[in-house]
Each structure stands twice: as structure tokens, then as C-alpha cells.
Gaussian input, Z-matrix of N, CA and C with variables (Angstrom, degrees):
# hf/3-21g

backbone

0 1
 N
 C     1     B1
 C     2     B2     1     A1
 N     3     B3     2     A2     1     D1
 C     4     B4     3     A3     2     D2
 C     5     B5     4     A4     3     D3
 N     6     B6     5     A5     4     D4
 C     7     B7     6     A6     5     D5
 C     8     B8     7     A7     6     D6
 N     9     B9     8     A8     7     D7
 C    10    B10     9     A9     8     D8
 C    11    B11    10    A10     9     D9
 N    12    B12    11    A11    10    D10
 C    13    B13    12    A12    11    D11
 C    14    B14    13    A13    12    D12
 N    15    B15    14    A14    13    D13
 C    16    B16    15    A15    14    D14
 C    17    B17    16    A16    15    D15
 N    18    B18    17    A17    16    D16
 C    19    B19    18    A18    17    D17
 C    20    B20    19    A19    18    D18
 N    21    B21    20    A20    19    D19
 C    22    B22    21    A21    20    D20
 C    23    B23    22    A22    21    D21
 N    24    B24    23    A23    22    D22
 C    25    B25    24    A24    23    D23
 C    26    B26    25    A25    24    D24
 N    27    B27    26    A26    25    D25
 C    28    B28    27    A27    26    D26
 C    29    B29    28    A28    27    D27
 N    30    B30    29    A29    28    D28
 C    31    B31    30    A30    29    D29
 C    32    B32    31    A31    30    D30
 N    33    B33    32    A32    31    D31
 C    34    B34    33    A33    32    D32
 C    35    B35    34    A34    33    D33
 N    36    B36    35    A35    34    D34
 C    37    B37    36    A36    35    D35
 C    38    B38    37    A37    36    D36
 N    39    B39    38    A38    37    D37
 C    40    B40    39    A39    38    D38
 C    41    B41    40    A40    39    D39
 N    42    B42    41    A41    40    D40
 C    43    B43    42    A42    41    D41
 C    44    B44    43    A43    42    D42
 N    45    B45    44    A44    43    D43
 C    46    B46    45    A45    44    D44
 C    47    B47    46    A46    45    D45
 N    48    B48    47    A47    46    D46
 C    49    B49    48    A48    47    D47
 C    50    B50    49    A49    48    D48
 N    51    B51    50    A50    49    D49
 C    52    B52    51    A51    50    D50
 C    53    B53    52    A52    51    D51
 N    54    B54    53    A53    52    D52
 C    55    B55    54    A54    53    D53
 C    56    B56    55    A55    54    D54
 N    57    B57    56    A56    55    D55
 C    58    B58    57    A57    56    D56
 C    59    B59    58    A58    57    D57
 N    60    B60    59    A59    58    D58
 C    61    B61    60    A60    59    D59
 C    62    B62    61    A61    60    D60
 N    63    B63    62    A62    61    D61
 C    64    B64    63    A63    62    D62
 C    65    B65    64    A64    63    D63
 N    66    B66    65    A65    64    D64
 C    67    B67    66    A66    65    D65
 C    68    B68    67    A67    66    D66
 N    69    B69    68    A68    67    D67
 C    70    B70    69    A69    68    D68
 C    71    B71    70    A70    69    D69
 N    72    B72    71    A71    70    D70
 C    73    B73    72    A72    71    D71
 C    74    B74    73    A73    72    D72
 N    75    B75    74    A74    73    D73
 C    76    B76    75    A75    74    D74
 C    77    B77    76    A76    75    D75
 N    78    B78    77    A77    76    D76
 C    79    B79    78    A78    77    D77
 C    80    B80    79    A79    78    D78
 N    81    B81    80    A80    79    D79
 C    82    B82    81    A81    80    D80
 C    83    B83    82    A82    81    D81
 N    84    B84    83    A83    82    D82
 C    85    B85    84    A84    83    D83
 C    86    B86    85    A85    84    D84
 N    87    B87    86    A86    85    D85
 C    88    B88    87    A87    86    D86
 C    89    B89    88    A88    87    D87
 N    90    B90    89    A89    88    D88
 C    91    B91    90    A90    89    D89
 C    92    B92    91    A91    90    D90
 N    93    B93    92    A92    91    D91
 C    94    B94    93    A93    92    D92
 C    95    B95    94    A94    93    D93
 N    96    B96    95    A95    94    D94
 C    97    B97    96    A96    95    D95
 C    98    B98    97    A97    96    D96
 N    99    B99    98    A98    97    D97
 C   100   B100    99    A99    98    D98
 C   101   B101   100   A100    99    D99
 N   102   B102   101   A101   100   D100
 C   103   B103   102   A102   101   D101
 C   104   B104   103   A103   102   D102
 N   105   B105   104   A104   103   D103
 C   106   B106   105   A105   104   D104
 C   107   B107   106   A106   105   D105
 N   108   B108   107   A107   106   D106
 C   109   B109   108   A108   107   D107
 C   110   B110   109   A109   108   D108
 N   111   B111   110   A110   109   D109
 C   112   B112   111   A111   110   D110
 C   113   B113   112   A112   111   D111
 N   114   B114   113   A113   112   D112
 C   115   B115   114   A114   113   D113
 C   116   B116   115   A115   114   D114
 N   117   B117   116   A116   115   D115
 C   118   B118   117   A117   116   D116
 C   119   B119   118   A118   117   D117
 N   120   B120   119   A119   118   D118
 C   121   B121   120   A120   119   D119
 C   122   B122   121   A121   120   D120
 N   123   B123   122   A122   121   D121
 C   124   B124   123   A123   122   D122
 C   125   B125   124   A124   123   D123
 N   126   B126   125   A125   124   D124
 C   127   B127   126   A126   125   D125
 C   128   B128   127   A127   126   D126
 N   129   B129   128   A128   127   D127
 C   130   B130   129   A129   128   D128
 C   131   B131   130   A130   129   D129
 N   132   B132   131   A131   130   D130
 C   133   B133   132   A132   131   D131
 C   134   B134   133   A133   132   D132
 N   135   B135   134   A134   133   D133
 C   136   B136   135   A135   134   D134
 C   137   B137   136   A136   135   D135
 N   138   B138   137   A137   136   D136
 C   139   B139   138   A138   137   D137
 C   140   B140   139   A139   138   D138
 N   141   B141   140   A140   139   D139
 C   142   B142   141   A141   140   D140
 C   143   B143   142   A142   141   D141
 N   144   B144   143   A143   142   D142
 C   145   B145   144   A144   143   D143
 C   146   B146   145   A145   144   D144
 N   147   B147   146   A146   145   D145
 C   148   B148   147   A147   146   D146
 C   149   B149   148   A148   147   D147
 N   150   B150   149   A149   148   D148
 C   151   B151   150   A150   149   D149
 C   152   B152   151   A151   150   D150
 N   153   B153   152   A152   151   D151
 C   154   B154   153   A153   152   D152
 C   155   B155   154   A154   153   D153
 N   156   B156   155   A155   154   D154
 C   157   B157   156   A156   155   D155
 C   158   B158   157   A157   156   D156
 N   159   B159   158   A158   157   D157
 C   160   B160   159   A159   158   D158
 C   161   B161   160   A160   159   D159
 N   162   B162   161   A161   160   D160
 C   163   B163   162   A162   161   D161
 C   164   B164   163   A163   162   D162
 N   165   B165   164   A164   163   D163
 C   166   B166   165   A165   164   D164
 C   167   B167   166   A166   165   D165
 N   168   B168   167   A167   166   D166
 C   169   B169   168   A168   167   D167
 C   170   B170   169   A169   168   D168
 N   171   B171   170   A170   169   D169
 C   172   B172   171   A171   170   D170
 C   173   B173   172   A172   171   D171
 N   174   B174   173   A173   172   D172
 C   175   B175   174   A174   173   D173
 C   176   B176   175   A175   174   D174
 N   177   B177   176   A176   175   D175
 C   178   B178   177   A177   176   D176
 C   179   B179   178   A178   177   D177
 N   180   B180   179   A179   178   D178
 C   181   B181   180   A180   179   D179
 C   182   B182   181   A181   180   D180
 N   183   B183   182   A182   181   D181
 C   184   B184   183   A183   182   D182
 C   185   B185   184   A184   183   D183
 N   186   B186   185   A185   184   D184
 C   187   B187   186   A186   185   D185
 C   188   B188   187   A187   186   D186
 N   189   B189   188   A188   187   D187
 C   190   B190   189   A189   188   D188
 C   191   B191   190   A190   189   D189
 N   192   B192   191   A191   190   D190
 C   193   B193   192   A192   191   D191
 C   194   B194   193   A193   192   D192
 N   195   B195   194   A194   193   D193
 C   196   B196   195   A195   194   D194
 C   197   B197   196   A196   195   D195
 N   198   B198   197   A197   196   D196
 C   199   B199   198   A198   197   D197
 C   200   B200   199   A199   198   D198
 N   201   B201   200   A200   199   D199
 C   202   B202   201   A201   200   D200
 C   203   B203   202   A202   201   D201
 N   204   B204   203   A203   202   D202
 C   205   B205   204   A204   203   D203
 C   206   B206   205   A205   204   D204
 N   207   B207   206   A206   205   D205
 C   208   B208   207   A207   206   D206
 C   209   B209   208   A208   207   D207
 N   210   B210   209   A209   208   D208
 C   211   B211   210   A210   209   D209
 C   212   B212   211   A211   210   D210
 N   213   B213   212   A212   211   D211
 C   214   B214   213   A213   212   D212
 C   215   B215   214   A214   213   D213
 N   216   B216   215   A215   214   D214
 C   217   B217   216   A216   215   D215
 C   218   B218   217   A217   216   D216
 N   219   B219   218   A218   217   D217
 C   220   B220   219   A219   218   D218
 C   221   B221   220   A220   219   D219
 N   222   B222   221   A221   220   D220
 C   223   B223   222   A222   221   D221
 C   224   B224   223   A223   222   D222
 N   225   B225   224   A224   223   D223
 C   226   B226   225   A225   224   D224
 C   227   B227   226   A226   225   D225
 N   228   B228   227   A227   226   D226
 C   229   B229   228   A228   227   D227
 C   230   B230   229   A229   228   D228
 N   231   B231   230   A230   229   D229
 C   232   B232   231   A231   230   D230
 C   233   B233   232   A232   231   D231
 N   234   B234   233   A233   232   D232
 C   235   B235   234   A234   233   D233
 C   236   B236   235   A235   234   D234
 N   237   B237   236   A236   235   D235
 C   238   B238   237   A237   236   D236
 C   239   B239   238   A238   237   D237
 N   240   B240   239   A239   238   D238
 C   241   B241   240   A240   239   D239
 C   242   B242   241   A241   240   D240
 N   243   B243   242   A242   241   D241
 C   244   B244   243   A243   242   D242
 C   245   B245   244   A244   243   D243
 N   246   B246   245   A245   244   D244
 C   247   B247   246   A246   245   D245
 C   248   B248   247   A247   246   D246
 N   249   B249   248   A248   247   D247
 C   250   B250   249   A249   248   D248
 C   251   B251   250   A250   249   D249
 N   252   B252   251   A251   250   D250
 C   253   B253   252   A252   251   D251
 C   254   B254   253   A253   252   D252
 N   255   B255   254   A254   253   D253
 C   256   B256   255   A255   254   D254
 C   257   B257   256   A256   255   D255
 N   258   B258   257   A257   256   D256
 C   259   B259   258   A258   257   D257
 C   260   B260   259   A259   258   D258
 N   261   B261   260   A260   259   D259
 C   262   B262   261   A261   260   D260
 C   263   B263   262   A262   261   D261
 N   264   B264   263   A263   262   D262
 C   265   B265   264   A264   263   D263
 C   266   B266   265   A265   264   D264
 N   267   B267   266   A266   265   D265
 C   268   B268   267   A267   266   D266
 C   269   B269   268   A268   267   D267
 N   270   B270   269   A269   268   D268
 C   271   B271   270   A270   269   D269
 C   272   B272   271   A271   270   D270
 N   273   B273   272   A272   271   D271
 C   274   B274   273   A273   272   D272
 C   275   B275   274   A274   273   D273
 N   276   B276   275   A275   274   D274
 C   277   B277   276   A276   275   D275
 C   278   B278   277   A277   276   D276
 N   279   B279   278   A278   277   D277
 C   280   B280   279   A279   278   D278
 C   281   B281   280   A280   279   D279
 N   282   B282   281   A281   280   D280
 C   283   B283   282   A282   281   D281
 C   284   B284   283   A283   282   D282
 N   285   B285   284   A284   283   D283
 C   286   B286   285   A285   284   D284
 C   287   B287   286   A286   285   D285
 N   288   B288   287   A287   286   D286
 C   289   B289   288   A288   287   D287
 C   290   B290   289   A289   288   D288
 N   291   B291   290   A290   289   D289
 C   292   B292   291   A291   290   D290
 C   293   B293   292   A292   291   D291

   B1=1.4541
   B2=1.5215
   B3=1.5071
   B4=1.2437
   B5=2.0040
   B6=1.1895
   B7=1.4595
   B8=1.6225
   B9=1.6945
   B10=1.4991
   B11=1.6299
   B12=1.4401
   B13=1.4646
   B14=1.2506
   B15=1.4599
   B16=1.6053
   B17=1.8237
   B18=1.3373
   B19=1.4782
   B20=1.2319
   B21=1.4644
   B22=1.3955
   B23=1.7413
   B24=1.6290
   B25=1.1648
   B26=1.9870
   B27=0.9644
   B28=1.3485
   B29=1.5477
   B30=1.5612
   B31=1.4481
   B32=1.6771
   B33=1.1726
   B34=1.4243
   B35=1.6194
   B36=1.2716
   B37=1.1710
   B38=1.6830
   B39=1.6025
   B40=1.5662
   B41=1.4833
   B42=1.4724
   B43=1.5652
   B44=1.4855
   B45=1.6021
   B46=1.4819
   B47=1.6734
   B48=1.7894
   B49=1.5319
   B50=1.3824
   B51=1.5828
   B52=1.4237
   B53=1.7519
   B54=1.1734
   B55=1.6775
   B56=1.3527
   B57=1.4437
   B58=1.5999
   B59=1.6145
   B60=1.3371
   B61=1.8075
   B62=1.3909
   B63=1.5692
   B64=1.3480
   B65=1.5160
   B66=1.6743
   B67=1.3432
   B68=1.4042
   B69=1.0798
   B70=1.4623
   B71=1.3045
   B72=1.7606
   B73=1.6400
   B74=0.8838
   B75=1.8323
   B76=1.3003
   B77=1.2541
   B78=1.3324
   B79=1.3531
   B80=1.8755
   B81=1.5161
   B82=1.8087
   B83=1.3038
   B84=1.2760
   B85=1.5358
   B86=1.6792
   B87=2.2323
   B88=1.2174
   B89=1.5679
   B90=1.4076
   B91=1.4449
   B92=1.3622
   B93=1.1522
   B94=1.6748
   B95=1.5984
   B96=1.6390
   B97=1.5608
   B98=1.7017
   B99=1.9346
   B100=1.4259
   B101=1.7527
   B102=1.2217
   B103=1.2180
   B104=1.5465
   B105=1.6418
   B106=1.3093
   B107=1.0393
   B108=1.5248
   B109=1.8666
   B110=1.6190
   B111=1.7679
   B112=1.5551
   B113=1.4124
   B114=1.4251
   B115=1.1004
   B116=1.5829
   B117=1.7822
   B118=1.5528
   B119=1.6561
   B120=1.7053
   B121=1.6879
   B122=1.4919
   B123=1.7441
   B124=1.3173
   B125=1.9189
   B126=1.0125
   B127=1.6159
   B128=1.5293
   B129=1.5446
   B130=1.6234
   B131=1.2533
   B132=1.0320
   B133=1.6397
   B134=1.4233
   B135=1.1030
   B136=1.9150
   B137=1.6253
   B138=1.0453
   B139=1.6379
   B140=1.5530
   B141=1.2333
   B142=1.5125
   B143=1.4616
   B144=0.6807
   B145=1.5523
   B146=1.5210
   B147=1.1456
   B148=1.0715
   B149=1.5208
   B150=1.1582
   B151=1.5244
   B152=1.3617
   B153=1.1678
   B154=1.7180
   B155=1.6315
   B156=1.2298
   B157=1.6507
   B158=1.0220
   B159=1.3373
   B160=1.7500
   B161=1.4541
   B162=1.4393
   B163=1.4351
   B164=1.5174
   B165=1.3321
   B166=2.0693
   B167=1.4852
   B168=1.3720
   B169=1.3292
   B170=1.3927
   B171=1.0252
   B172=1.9753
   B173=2.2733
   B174=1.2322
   B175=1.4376
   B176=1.4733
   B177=1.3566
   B178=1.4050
   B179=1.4661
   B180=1.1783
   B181=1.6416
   B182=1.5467
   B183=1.5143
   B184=1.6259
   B185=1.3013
   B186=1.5107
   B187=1.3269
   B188=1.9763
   B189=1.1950
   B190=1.7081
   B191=2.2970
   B192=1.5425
   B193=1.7684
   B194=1.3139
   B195=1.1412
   B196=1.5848
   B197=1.7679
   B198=1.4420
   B199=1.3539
   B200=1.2462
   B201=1.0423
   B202=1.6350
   B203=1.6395
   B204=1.2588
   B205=1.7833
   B206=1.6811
   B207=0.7760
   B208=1.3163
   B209=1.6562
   B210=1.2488
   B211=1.0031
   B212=1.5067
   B213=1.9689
   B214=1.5300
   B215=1.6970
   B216=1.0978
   B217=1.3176
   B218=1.8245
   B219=1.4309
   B220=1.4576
   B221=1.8616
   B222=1.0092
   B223=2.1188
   B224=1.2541
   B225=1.0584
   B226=1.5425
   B227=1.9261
   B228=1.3112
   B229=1.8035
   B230=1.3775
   B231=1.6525
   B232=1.6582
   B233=1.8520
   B234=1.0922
   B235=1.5860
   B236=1.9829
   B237=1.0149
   B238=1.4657
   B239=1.8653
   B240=1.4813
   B241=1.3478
   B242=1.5042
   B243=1.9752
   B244=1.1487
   B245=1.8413
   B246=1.0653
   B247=1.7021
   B248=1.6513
   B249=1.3816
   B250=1.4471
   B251=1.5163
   B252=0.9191
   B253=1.8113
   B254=1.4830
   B255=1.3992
   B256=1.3578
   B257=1.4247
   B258=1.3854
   B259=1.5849
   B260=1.5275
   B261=1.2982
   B262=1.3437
   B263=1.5262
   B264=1.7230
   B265=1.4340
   B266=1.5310
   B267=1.3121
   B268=1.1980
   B269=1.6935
   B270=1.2399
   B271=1.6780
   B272=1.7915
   B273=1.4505
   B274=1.1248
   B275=1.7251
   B276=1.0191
   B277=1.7930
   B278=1.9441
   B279=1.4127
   B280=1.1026
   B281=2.2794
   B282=1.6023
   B283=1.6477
   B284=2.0638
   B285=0.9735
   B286=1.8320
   B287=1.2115
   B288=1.5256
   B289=1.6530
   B290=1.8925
   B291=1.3628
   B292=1.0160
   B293=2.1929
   A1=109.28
   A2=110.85
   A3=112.10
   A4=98.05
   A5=102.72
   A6=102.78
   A7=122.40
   A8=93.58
   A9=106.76
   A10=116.27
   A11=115.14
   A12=103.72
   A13=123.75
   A14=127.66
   A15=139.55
   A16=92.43
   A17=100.33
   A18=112.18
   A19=105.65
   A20=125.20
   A21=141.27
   A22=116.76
   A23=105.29
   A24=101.30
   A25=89.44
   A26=125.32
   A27=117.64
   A28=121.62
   A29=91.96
   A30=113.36
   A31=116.62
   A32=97.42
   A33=114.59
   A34=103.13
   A35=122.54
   A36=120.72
   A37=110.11
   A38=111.03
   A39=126.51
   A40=109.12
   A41=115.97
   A42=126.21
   A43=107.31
   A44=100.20
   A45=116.24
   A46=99.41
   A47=109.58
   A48=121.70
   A49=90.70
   A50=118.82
   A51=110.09
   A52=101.81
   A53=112.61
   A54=132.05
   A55=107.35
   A56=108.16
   A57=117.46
   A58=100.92
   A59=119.10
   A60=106.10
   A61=111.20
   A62=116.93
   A63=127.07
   A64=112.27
   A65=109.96
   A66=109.58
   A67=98.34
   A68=147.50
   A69=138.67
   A70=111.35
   A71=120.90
   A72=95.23
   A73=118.42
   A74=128.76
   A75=113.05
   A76=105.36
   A77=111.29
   A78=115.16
   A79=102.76
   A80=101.09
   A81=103.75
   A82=97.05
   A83=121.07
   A84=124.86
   A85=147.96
   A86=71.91
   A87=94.73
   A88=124.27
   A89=104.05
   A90=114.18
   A91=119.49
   A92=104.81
   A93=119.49
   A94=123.24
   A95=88.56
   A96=100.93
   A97=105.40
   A98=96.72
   A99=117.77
   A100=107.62
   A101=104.63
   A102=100.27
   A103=142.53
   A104=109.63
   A105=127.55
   A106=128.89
   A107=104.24
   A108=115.11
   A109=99.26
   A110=80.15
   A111=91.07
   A112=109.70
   A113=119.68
   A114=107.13
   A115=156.58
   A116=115.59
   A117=133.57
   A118=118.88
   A119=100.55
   A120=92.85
   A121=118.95
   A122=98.56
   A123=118.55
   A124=90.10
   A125=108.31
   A126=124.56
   A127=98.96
   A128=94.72
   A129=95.18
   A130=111.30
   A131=125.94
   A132=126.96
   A133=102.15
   A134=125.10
   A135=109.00
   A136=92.53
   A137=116.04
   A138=122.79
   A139=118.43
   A140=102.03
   A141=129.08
   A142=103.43
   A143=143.32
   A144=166.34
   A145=142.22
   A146=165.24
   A147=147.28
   A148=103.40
   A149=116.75
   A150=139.37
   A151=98.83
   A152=129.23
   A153=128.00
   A154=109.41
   A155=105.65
   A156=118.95
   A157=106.27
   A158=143.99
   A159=112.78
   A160=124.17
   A161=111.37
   A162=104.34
   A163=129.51
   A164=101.95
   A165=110.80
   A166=108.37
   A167=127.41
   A168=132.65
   A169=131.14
   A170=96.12
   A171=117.10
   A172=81.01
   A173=85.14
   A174=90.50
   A175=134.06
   A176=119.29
   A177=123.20
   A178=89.25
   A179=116.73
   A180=124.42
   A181=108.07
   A182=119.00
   A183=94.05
   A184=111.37
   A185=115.85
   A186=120.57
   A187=135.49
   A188=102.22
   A189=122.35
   A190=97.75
   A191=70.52
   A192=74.06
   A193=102.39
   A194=104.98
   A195=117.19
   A196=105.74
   A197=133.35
   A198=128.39
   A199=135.39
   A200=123.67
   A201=122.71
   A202=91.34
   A203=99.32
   A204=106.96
   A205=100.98
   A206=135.29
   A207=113.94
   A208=113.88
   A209=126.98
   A210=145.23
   A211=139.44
   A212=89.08
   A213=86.51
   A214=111.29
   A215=136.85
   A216=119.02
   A217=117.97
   A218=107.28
   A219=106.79
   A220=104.20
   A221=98.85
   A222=87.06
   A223=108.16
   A224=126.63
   A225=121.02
   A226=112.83
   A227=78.23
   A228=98.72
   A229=96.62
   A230=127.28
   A231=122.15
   A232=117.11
   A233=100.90
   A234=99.90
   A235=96.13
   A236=127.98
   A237=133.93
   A238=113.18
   A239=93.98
   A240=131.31
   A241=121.07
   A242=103.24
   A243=113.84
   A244=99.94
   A245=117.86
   A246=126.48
   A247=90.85
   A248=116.21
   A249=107.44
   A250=97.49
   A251=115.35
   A252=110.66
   A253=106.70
   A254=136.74
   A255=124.79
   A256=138.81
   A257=100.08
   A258=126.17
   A259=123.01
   A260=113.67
   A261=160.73
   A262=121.38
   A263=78.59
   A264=87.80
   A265=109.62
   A266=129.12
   A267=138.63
   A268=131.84
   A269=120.38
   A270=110.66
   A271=106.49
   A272=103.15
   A273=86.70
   A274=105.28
   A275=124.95
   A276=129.09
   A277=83.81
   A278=112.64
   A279=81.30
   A280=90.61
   A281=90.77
   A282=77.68
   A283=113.04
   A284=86.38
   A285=84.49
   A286=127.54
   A287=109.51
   A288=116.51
   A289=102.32
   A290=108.23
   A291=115.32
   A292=124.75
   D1=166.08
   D2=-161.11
   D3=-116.98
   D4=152.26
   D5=173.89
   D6=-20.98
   D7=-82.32
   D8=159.67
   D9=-25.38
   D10=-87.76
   D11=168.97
   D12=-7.10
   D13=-112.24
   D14=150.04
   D15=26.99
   D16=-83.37
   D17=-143.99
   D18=-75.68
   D19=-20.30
   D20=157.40
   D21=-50.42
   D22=-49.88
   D23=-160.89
   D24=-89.23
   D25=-49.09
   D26=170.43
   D27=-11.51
   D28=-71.81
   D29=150.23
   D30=-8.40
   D31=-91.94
   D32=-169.13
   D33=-56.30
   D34=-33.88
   D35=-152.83
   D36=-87.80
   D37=-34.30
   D38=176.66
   D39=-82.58
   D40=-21.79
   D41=-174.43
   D42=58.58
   D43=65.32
   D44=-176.44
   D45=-116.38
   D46=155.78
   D47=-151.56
   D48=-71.11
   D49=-57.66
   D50=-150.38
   D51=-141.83
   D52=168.78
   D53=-164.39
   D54=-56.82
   D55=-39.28
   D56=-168.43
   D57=-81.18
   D58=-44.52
   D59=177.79
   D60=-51.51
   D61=-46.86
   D62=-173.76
   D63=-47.41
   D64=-49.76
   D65=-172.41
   D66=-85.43
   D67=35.07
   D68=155.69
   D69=-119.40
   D70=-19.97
   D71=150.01
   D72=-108.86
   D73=46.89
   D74=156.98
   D75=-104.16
   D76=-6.61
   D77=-168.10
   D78=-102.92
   D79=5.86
   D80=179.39
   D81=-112.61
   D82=-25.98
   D83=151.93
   D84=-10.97
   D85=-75.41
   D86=178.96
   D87=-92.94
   D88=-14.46
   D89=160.94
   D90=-49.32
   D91=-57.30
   D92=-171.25
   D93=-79.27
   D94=-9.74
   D95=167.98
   D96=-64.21
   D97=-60.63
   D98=-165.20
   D99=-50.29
   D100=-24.03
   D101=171.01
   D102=-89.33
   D103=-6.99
   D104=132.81
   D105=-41.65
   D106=-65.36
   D107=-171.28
   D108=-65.04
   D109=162.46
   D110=-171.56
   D111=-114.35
   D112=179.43
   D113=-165.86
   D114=69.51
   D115=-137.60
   D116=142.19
   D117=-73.85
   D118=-7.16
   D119=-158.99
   D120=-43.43
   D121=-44.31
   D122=-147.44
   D123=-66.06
   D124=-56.30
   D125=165.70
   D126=-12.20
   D127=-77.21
   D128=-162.84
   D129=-61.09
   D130=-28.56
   D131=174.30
   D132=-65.73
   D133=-49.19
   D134=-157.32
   D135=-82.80
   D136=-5.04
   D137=166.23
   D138=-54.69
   D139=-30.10
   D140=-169.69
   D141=-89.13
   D142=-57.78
   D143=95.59
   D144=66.98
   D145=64.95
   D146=-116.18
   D147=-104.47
   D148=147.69
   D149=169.57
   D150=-24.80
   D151=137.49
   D152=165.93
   D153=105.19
   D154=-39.41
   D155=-178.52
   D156=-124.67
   D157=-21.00
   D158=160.53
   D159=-78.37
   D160=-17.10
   D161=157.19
   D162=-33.57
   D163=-34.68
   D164=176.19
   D165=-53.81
   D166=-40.44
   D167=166.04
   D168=-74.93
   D169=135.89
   D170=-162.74
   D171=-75.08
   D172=160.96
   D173=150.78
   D174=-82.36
   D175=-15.31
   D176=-176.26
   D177=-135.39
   D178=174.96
   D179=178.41
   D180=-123.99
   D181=160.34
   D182=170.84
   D183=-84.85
   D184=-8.97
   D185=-149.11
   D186=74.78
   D187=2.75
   D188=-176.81
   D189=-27.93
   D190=134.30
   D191=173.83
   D192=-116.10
   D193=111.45
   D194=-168.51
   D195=-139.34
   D196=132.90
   D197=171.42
   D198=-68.75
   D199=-170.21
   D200=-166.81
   D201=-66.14
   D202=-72.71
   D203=-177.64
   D204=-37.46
   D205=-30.14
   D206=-169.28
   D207=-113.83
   D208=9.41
   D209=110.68
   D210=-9.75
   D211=-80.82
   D212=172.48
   D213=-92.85
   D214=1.79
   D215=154.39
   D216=-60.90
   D217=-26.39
   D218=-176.89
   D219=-77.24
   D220=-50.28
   D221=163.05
   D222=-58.44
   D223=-79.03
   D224=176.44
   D225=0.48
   D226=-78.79
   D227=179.61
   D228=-46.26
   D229=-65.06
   D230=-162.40
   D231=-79.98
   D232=-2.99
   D233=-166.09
   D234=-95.41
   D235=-32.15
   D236=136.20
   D237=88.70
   D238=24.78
   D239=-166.66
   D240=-96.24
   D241=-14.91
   D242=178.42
   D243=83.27
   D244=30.42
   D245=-168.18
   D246=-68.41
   D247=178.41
   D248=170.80
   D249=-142.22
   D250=170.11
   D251=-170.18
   D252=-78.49
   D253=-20.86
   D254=147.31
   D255=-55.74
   D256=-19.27
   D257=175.13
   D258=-103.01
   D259=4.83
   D260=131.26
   D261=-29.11
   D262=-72.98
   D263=-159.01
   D264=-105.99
   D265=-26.09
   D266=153.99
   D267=-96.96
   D268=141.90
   D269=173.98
   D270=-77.65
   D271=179.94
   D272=-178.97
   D273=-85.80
   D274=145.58
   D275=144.91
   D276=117.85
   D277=25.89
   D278=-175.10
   D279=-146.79
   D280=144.79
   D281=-172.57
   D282=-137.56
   D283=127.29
   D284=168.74
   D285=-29.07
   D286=118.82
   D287=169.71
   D288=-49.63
   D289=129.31
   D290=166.74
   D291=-91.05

């Protein structure tokens, strides 16, 4: 997939206004992923990756053990959109099996 793509379907998928919010939480996303993973992971992933958005990934990860909740407060914080941790964690129109 191509940049556009990605940030397109993000787009569509969070039911966000415009291209540029999209690519800043995929790219607060994927930061905060890389910082889970351990190791090369993050590497091998932005390997995968297209120009523009694998930059968010470190080459090595520290590996941080951190939970879901604390997770999405760290996008929250990096995506810089004013996101809220329900908006985080769900798109809009769409809701967790209870």
C-alpha cells in the first residue's frame, strides 16, 4: 500500500475530517506501537512500510510493558488532535461487543 492509501483508509475508518489528522494518528499509533515492540520488531515492521509512515518507528524497540489503557493515552497525547481516549479506542459509529 501506498501512503495515501493507509491514510485514506484510516480516514475512513476513525471517521476523521481531513488527510492530515489521519496521518498524525497513524503515525502516533505507530510510534507507540514501536515502543511496545521489542527489539528489531519495530524495524521489521517499518520495513513493510511506506515512506512517510515508517519513519514513526525507531529501528529497535525498547520493548515497554505498558497496557491497553496506557497505550491509548500515549496516542492520545502524540496524535495532538485533542483525540480523547474513547476516540482512541473506538471509531465513531462503531462499539465493543460487550
Amino acid at each position: 500500500m501506498r501512503e495515501q492509501e493507509i491514510v485514506a483508509a484510516v480516514r475512513k475508518t476513525a471517521g476523521l475530517e481531513d488527510a492530515g489528522h489521519a496521518a498524525d494518528a497513524t503515525r502516533a499509533t505507530l510510534t507507540v506501537l514501536g515502543q511496545r515492540l521489542a527489539g528489531g520488531e519495530p524495524g521489521d515492521l517499518a520495513g513493510q512500510l511506506p515512506a512517510g509512515i515508517k519513519e514513526a518507528l525507531s529501528a529497535t524497540g525498547e520493548g515497554a510493558s505498558f497496557g491497553v489503557e496506557e497505550f491509548y493515552r500515549r496516542v492520545m497525547d502524540g496524535e495532538g488532535h485533542g483525540c480523547t481516549q474513547d476516540g482512541a479506542r473506538e471509531p465513531p459509529g462503531r462499539s465493543s461487543p460487550r
